[in-house]
PDB file of N, CA, C, O and CB in Angstrom:
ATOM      1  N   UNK A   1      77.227  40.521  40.758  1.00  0.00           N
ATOM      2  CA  UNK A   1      76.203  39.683  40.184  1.00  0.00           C
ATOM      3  C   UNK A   1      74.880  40.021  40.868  1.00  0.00           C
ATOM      4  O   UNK A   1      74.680  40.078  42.081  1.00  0.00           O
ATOM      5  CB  UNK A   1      76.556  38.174  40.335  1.00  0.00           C
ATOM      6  N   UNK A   2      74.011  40.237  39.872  1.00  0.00           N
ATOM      7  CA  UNK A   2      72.470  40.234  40.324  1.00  0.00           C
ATOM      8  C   UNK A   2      72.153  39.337  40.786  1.00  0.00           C
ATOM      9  O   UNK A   2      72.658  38.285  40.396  1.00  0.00           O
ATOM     10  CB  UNK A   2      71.532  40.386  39.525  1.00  0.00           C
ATOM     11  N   UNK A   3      71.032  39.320  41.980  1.00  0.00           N
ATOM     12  CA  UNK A   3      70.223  38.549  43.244  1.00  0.00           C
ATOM     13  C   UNK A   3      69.719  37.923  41.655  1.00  0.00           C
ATOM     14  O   UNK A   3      70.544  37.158  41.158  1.00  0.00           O
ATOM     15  CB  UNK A   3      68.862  39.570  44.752  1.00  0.00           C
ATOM     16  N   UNK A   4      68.763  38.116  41.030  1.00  0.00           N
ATOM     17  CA  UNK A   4      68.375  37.412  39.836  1.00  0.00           C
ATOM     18  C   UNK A   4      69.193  36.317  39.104  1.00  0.00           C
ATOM     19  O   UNK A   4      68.832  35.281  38.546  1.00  0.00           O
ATOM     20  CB  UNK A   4      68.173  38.340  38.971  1.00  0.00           C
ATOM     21  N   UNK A   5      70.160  36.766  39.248  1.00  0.00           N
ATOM     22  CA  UNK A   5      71.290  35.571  38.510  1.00  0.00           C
ATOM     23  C   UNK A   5      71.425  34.712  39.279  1.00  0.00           C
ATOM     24  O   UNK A   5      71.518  33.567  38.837  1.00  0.00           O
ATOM     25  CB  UNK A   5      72.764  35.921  38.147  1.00  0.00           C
ATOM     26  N   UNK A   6      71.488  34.956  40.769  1.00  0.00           N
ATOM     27  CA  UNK A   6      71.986  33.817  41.709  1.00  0.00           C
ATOM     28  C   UNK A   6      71.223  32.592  41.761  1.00  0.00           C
ATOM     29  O   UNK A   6      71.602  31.421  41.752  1.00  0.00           O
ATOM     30  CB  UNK A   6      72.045  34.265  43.078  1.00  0.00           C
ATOM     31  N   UNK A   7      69.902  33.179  41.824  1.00  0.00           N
ATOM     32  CA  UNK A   7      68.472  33.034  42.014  1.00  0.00           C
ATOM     33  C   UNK A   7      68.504  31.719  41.238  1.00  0.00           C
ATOM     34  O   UNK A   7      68.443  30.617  41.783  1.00  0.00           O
ATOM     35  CB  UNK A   7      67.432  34.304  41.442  1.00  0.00           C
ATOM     36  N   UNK A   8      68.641  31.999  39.430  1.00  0.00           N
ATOM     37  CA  UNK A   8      68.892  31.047  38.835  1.00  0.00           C
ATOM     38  C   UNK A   8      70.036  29.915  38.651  1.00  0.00           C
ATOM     39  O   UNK A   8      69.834  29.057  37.791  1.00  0.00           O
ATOM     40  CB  UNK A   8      68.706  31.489  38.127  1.00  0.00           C
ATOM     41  N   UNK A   9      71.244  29.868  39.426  1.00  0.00           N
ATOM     42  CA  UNK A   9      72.301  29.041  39.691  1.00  0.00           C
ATOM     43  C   UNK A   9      71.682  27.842  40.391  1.00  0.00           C
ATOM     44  O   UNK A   9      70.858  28.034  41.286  1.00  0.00           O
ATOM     45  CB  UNK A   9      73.390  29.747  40.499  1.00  0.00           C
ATOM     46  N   UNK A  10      72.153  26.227  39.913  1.00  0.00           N
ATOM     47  CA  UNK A  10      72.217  25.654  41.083  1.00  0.00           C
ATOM     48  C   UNK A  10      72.972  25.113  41.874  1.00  0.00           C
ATOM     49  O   UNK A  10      74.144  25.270  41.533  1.00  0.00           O
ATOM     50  CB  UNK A  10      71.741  25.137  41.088  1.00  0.00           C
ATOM     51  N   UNK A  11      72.849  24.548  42.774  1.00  0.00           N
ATOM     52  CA  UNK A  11      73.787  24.102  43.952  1.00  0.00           C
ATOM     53  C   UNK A  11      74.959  24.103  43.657  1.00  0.00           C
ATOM     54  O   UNK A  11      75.663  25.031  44.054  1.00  0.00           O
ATOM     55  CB  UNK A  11      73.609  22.881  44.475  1.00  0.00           C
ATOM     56  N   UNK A  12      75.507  23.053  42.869  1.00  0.00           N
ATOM     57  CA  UNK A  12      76.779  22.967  42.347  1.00  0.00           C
ATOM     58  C   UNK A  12      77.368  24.630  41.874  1.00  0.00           C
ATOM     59  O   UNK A  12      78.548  24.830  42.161  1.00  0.00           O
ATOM     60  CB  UNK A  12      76.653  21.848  41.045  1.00  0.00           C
ATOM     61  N   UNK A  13      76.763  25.571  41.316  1.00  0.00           N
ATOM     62  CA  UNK A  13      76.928  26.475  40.469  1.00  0.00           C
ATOM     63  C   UNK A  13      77.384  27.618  41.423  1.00  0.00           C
ATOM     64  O   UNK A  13      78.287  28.451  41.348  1.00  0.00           O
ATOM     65  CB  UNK A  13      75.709  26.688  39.602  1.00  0.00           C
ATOM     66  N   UNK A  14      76.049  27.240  42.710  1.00  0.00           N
ATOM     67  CA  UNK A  14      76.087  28.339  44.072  1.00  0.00           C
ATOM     68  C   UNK A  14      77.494  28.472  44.817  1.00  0.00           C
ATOM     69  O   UNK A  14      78.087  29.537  44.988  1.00  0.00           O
ATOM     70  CB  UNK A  14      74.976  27.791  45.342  1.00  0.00           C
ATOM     71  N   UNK A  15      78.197  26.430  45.488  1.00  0.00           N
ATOM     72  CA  UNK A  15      79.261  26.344  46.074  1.00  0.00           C
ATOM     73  C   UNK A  15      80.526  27.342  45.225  1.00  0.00           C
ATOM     74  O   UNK A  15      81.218  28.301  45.567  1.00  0.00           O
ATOM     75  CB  UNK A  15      79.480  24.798  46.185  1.00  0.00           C
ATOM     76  N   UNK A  16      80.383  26.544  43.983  1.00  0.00           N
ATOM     77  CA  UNK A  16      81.523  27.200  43.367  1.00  0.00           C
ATOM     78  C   UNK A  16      81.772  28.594  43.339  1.00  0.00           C
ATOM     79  O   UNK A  16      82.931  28.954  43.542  1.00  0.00           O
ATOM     80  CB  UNK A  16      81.547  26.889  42.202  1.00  0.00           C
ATOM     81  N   UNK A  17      80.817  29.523  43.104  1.00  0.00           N
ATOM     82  CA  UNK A  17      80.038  30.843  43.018  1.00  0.00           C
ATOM     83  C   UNK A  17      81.057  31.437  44.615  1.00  0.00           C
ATOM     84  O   UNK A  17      81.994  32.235  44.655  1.00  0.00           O
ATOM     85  CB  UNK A  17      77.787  30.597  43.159  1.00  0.00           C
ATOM     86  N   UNK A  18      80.302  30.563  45.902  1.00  0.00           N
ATOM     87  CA  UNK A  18      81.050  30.866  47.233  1.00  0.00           C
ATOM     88  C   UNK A  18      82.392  30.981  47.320  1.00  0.00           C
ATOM     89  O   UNK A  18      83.041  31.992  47.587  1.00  0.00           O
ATOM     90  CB  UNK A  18      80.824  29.972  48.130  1.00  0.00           C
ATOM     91  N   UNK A  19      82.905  29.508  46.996  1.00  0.00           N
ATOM     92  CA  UNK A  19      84.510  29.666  46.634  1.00  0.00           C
ATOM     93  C   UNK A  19      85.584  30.889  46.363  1.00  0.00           C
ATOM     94  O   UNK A  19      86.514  31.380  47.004  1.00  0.00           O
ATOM     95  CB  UNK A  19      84.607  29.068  45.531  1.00  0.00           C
ATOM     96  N   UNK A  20      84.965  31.126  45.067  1.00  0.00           N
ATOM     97  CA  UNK A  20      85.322  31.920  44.233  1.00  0.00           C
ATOM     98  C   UNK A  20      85.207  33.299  44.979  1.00  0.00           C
ATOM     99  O   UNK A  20      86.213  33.990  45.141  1.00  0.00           O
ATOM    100  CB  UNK A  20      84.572  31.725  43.016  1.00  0.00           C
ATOM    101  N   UNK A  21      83.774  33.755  45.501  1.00  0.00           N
ATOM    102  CA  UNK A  21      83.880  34.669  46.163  1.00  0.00           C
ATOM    103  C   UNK A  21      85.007  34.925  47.492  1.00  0.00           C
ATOM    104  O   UNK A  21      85.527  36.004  47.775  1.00  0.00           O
ATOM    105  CB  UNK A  21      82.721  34.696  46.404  1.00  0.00           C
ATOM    106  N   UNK A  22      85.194  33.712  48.146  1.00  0.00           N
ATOM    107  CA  UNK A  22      85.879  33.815  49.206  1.00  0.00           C
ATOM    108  C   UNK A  22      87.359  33.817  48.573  1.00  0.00           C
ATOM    109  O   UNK A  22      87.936  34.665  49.254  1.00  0.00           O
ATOM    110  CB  UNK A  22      85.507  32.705  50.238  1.00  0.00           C
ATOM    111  N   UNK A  23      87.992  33.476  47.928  1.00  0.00           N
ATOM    112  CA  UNK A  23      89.456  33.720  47.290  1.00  0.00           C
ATOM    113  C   UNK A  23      89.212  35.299  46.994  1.00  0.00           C
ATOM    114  O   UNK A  23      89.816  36.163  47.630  1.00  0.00           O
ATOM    115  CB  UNK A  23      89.875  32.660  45.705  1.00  0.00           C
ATOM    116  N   UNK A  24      88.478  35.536  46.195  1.00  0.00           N
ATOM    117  CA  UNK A  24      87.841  37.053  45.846  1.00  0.00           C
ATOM    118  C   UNK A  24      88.528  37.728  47.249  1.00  0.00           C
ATOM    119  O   UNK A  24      89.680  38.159  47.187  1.00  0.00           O
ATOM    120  CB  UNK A  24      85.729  37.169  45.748  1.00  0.00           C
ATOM    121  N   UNK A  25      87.982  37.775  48.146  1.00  0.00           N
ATOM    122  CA  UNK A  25      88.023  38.152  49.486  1.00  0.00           C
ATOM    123  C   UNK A  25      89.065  38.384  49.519  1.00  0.00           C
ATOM    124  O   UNK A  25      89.549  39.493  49.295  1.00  0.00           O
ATOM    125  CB  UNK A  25      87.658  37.427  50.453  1.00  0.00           C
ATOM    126  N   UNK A  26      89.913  36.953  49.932  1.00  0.00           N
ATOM    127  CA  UNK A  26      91.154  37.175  50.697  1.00  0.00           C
ATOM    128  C   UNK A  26      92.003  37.841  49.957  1.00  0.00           C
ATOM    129  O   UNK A  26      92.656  38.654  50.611  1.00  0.00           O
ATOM    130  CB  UNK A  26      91.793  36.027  51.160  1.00  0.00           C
ATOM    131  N   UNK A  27      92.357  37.784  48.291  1.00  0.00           N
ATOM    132  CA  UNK A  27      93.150  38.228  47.785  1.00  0.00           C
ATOM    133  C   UNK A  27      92.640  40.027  47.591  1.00  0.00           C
ATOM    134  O   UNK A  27      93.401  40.867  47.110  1.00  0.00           O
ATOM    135  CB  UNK A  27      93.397  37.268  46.638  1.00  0.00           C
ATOM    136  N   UNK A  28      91.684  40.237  47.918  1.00  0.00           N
ATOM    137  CA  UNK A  28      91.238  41.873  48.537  1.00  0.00           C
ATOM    138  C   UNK A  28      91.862  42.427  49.561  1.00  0.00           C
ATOM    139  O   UNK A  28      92.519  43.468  49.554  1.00  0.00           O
ATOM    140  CB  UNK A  28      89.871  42.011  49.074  1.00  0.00           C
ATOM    141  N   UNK A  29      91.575  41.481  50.725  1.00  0.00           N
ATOM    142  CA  UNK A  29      92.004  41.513  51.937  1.00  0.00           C
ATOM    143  C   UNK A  29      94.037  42.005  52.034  1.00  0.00           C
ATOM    144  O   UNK A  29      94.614  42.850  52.720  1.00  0.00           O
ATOM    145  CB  UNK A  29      91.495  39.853  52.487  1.00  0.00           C
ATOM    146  N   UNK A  30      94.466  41.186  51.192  1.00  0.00           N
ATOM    147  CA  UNK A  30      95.784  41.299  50.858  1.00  0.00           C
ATOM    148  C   UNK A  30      96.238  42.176  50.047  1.00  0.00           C
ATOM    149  O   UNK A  30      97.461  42.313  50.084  1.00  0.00           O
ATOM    150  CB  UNK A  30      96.171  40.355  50.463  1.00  0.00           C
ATOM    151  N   UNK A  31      95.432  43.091  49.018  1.00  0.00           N
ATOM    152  CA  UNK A  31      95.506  44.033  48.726  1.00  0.00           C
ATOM    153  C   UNK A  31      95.241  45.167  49.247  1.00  0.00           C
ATOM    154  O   UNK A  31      95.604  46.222  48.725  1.00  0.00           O
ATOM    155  CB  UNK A  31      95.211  43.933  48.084  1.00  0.00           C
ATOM    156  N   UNK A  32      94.722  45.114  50.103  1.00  0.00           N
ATOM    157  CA  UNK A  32      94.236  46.464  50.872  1.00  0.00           C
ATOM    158  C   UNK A  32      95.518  46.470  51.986  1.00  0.00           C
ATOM    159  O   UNK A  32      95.987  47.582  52.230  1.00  0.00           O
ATOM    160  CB  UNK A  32      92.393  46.337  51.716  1.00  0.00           C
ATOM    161  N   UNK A  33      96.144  45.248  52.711  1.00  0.00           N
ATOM    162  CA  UNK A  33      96.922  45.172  53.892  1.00  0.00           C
ATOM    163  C   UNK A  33      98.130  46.231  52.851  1.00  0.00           C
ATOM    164  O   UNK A  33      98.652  47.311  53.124  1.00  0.00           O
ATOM    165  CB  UNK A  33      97.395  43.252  54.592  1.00  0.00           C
ATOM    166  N   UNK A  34      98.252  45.295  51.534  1.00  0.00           N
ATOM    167  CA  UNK A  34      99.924  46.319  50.582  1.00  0.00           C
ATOM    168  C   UNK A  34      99.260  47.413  50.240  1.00  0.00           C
ATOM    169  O   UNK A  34      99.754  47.827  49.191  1.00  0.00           O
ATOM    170  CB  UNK A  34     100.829  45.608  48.764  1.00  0.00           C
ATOM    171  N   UNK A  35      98.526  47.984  50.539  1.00  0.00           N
ATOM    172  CA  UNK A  35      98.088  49.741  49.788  1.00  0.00           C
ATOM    173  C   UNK A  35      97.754  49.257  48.213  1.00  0.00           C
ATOM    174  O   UNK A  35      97.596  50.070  47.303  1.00  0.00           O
ATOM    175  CB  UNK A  35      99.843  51.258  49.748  1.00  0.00           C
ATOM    176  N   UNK A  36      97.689  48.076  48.073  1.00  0.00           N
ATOM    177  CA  UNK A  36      97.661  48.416  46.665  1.00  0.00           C
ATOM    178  C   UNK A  36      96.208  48.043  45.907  1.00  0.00           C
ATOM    179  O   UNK A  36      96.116  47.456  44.829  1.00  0.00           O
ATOM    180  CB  UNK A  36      98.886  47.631  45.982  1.00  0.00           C
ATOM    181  N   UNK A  37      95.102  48.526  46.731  1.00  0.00           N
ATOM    182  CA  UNK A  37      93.731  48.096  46.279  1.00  0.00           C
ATOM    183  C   UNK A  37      93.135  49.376  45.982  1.00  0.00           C
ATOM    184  O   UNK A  37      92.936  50.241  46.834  1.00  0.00           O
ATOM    185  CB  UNK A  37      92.862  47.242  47.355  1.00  0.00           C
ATOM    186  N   UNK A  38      92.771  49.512  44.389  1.00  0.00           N
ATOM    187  CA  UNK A  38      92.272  50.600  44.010  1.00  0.00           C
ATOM    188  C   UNK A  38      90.677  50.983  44.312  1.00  0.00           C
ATOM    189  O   UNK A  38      90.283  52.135  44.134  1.00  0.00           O
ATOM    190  CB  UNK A  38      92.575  50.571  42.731  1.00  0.00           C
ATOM    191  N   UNK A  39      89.857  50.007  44.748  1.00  0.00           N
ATOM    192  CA  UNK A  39      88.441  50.130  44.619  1.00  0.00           C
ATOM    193  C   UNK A  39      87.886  49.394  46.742  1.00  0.00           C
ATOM    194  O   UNK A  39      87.361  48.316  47.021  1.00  0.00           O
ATOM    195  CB  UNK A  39      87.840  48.803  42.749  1.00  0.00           C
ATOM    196  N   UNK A  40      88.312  50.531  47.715  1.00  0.00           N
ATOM    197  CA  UNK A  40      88.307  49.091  48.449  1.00  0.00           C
ATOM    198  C   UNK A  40      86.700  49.380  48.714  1.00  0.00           C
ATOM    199  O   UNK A  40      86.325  49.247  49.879  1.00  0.00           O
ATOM    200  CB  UNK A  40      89.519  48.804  50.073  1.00  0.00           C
ATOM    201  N   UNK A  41      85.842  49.719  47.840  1.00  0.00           N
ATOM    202  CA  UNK A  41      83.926  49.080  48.246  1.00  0.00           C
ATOM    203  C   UNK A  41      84.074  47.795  47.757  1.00  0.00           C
ATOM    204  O   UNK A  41      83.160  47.080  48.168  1.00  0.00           O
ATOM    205  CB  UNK A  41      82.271  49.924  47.249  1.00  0.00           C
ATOM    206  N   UNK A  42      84.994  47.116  46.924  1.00  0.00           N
ATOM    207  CA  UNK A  42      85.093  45.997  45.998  1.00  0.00           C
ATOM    208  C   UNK A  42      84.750  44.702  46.915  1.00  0.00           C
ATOM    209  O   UNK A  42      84.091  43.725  46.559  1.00  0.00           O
ATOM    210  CB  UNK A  42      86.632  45.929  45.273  1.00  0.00           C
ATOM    211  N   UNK A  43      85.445  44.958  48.374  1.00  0.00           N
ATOM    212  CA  UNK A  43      85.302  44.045  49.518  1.00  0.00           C
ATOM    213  C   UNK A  43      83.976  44.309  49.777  1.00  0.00           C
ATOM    214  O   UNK A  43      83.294  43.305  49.573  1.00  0.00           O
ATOM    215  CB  UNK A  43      86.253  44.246  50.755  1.00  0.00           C
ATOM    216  N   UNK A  44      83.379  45.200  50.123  1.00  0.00           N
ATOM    217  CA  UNK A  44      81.857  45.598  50.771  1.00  0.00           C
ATOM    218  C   UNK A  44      80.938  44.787  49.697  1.00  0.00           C
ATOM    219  O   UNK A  44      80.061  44.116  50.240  1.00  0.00           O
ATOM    220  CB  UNK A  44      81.431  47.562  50.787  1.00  0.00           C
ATOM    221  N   UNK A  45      80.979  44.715  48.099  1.00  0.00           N
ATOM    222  CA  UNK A  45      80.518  43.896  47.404  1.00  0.00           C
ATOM    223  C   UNK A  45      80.329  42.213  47.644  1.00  0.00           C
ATOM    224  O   UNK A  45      79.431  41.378  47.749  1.00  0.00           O
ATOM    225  CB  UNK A  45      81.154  44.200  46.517  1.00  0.00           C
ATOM    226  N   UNK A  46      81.462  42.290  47.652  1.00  0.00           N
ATOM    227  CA  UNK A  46      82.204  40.320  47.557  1.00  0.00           C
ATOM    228  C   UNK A  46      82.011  39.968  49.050  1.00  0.00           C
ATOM    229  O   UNK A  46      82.324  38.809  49.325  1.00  0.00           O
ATOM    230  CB  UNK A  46      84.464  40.027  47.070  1.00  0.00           C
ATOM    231  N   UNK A  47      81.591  40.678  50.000  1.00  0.00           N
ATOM    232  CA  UNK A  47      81.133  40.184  51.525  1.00  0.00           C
ATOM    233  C   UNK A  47      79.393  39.964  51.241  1.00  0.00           C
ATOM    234  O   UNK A  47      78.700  39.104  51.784  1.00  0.00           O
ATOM    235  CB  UNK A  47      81.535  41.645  52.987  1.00  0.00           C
ATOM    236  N   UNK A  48      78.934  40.979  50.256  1.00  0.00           N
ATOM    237  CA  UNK A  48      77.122  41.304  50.698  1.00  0.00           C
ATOM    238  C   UNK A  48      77.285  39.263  49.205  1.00  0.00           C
ATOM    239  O   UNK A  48      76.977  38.182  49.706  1.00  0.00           O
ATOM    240  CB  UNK A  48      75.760  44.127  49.633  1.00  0.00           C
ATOM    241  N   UNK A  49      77.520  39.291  48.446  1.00  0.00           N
ATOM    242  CA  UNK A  49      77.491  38.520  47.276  1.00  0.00           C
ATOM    243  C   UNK A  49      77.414  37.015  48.048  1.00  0.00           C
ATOM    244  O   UNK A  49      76.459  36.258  47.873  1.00  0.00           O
ATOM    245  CB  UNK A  49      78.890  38.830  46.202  1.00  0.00           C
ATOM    246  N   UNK A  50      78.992  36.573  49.260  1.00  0.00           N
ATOM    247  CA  UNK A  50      78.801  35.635  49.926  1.00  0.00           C
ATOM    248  C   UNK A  50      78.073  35.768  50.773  1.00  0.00           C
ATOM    249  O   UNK A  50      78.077  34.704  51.392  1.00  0.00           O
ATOM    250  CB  UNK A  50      79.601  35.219  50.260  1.00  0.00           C
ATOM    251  N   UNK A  51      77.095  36.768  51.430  1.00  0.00           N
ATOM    252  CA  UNK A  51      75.851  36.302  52.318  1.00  0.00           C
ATOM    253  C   UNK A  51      74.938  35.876  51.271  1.00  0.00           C
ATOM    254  O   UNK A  51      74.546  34.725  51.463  1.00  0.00           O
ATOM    255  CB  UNK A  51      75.133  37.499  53.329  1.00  0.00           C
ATOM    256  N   UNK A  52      74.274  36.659  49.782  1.00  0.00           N
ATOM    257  CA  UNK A  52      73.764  36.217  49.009  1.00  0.00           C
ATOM    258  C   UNK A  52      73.902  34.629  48.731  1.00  0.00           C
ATOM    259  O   UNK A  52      72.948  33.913  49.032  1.00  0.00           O
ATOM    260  CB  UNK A  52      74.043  36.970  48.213  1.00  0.00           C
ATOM    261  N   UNK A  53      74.692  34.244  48.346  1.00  0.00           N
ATOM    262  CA  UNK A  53      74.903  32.785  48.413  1.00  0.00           C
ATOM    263  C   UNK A  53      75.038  32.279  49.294  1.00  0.00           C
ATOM    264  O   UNK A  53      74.942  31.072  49.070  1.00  0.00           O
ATOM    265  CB  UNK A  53      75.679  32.332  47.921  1.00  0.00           C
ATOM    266  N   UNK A  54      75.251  32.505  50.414  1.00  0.00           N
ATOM    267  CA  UNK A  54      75.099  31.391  51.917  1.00  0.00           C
ATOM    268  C   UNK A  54      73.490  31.244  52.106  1.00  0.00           C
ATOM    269  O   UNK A  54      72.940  30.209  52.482  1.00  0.00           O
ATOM    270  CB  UNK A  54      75.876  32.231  53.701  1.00  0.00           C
ATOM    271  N   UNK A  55      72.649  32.802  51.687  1.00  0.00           N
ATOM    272  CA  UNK A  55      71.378  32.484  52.185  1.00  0.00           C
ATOM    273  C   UNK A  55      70.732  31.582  50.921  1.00  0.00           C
ATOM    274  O   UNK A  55      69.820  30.832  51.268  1.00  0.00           O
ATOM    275  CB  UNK A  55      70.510  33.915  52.603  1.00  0.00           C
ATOM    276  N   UNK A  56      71.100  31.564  49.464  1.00  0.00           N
ATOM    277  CA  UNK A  56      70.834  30.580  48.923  1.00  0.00           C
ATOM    278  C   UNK A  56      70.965  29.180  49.304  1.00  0.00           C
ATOM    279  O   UNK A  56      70.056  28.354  49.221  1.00  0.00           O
ATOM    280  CB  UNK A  56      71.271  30.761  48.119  1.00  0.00           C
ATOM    281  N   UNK A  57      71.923  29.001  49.646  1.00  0.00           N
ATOM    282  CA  UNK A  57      72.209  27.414  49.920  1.00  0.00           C
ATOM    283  C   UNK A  57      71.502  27.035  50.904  1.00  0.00           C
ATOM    284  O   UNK A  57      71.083  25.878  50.897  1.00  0.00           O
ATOM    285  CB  UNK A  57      73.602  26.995  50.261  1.00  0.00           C
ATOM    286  N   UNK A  58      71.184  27.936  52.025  1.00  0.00           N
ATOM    287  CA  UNK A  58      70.553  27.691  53.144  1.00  0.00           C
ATOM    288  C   UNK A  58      69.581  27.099  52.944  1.00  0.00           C
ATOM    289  O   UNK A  58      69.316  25.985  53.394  1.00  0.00           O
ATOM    290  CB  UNK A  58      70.307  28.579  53.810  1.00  0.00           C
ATOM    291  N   UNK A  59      68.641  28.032  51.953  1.00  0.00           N
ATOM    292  CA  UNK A  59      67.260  28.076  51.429  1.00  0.00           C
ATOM    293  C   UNK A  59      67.313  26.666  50.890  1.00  0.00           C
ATOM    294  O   UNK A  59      66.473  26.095  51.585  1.00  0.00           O
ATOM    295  CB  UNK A  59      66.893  29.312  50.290  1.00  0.00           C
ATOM    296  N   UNK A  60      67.734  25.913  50.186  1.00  0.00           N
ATOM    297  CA  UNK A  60      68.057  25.039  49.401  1.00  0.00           C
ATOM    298  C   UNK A  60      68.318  23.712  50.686  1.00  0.00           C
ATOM    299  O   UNK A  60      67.841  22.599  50.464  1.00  0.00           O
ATOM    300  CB  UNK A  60      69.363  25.621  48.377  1.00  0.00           C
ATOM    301  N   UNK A  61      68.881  23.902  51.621  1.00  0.00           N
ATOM    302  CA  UNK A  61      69.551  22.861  52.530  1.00  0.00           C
ATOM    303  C   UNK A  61      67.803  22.861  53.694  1.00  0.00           C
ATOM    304  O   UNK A  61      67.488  21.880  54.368  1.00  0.00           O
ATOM    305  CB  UNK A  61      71.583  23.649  53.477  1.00  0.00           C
ATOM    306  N   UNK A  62      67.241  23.731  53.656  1.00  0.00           N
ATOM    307  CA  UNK A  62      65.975  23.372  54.499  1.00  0.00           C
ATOM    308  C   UNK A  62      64.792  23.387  53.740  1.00  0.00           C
ATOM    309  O   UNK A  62      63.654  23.313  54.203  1.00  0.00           O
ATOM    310  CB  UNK A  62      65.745  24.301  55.648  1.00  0.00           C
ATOM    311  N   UNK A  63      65.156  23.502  52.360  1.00  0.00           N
ATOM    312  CA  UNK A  63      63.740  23.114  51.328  1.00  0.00           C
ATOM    313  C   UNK A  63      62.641  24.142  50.983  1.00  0.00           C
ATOM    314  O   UNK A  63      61.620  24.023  50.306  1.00  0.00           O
ATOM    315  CB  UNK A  63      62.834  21.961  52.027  1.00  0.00           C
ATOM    316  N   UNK A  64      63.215  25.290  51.724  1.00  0.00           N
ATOM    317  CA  UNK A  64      62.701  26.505  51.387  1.00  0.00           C
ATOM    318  C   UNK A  64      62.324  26.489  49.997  1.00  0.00           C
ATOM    319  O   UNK A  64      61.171  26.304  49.608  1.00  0.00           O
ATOM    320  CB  UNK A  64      63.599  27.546  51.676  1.00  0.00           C
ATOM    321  N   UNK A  65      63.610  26.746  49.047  1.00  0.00           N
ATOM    322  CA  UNK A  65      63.705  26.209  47.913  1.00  0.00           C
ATOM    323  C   UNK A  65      64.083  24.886  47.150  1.00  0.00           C
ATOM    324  O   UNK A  65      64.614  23.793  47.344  1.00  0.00           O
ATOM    325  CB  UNK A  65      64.189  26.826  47.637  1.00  0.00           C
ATOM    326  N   UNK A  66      63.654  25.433  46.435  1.00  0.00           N
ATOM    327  CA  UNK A  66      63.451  23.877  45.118  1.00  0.00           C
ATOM    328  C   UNK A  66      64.570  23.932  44.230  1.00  0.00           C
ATOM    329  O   UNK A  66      65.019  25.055  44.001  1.00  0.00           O
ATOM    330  CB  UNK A  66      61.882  23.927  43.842  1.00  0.00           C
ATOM    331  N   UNK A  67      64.989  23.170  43.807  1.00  0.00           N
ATOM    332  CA  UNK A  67      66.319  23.019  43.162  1.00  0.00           C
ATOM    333  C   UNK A  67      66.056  23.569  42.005  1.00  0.00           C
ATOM    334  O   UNK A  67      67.152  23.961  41.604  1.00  0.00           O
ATOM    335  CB  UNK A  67      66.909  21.640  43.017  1.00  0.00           C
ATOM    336  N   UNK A  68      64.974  23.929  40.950  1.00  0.00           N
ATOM    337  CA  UNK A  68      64.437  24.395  39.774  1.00  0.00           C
ATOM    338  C   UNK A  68      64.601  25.963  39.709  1.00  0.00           C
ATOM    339  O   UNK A  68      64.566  26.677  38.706  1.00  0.00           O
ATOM    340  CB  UNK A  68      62.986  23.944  39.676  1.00  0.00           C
ATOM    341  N   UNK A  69      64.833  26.402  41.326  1.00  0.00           N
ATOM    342  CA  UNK A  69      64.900  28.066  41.702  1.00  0.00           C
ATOM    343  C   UNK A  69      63.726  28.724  42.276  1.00  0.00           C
ATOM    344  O   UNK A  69      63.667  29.832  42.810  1.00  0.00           O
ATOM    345  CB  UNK A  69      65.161  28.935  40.442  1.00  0.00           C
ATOM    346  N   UNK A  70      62.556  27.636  42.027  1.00  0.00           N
ATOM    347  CA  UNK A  70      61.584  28.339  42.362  1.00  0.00           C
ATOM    348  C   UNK A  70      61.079  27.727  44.201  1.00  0.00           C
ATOM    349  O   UNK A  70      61.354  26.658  44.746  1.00  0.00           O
ATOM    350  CB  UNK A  70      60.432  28.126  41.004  1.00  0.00           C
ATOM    351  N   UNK A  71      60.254  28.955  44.747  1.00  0.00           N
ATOM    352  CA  UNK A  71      60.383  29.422  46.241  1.00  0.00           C
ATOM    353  C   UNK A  71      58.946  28.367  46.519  1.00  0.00           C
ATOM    354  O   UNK A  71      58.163  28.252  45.576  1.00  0.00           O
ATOM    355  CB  UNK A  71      60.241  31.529  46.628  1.00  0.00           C
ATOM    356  N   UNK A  72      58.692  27.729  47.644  1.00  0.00           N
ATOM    357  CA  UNK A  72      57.630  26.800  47.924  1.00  0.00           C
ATOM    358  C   UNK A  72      56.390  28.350  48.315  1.00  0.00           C
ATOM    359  O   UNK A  72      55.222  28.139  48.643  1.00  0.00           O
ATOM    360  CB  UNK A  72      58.163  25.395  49.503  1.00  0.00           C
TER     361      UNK A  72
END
């Protein structure tokens, strides 16, 4: 997912977004331990995606940003 897309998610949209990424993860994680992960940059993705969204929420939790998406 594009920084642009995230950009436009909100809060509710972001957590879930995290979630999702982090199951993402582990069930990577568990594919790579059985040999059986065909793409492993797939993890290098779904790690850079949940900093993307942690630094959203951040932004959002100290008012950086505005819940509308747009930056003060």
């Amino acid at each position: 997912m594009r920084k642009s897309e995230l950009t436009e998610m909100t809060v509710s949209e972001l957590e879930t977004k995290l979630q999702d990424d982090y199951e993402s993860l582990q069930n990577f994680h568990f594919q790579k331990a059985l040999q059986q992960l065909e793409n492993p940059v797939q993890i290098k993705h779904v790690k850079k995606e949940i900093a993307q969204v942690k630094t959203l929420l951040k932004e959002y939790e100290l008012g950086i940003r505005a819940e509308g998406g747009d930056t003060l």
